[in-house]
N, C-alpha and C positions, 0 to 999 in steps of 0.2 A: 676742406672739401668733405662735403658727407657723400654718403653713397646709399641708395636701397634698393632692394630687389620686391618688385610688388608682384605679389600672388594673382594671378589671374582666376575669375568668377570666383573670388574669396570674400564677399560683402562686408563678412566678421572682421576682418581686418583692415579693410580697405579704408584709408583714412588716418591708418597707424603713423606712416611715415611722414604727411603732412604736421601732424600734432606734435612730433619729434623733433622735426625741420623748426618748429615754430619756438616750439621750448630751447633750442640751440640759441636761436636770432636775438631769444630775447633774452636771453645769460649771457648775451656777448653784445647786448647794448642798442643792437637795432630800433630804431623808432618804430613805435609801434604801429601807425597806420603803414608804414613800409613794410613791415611780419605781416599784417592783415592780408595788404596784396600779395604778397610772396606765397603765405598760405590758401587766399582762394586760386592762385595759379597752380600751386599744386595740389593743392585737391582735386580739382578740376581734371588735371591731368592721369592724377592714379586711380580715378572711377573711370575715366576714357580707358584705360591699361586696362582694369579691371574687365569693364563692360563689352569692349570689344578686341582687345591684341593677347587676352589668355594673359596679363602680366608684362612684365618688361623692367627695365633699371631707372632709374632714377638719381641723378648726378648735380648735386648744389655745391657750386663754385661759389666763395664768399670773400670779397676784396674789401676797400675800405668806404668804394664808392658805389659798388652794384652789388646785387645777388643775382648770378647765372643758373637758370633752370634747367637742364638737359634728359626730357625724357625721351628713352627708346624704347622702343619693345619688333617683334619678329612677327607681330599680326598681319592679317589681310591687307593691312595699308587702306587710303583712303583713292577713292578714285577720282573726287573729282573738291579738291582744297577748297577753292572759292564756296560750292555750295555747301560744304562740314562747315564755313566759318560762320553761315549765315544763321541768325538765331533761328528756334525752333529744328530745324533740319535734326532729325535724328535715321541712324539704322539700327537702333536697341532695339531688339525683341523683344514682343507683348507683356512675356513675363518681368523682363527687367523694368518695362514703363508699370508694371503692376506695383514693384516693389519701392517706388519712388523714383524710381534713375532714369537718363536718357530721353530727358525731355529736348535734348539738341541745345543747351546752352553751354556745355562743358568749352570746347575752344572760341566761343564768343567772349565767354566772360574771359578765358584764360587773355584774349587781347583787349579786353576793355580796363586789365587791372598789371599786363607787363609794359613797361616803356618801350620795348622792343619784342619782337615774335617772329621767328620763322618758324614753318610747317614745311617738311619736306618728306616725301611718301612714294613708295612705289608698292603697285597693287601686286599683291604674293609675296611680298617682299620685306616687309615691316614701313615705321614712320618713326619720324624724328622733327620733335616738338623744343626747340630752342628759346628761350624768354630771358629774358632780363630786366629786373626792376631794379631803379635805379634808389640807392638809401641818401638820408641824408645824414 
């Protein structure tokens, strides 16, 4: 199990923990198009942390048949799941779309590349992004 704690509005950093996550999977054998998914899921996820919840943790459960993705964080949560899943859909502020981010495909892709995905959120309250890609 790894563990990180991502910096919130930290851009410099942002992206640390995926590339760590990746370098693990792949000293310990992971196929590589299975790391690829694993890492756009979490990438995806720690620029979502970044860009909108100030930061939040990051939890990689690694078994012999899946990698479990478990990110939290204590943000504003989302209000309304269905339309965050939908591509484009963004709430990134201007400056963040200035700086490259938050074009709204972060939790599209995070489900077009986990075999499994739950999103669960309460608004004031934080969100909890659960995935699973299955390895072979």
């Amino acid at each position: 199990m790894f563990r990180y704690d991502i910096d919130g509005d930290d851009f410099t950093s942002a992206g640390e923990a995926s590339t760590d996550m990746k370098q693990k999977l792949r000293r310990m054998g992971v196929d590589p198009d299975d790391i690829r998914r694993c890492a756009i899921c979490m990438y995806e996820g720690e620029i979502n942390m970044v860009i909108h919840a100030n930061g939040g943790v990051a939890e990689i459960c690694v078994s012999a048949d899946k990698v479990e993705i478990i990110l939290t964080d204590t943000g504003p949560g989302i209000e309304d799941i269905d339309l965050a899943m939908s591509e484009g859909f963004t709430t990134a502020s201007q400056s963040v779309r200035e700086l490259g981010f938050g074009a709204g495909m972060g939790l599209p892709n995070m489900k077009k590349n986990a075999d499994e995905i739950k999103v669960t959120s309460t608004p004031g309250v934080g969100t909890t992004v659960t995935m699973v890609i299955n390895i072979k």
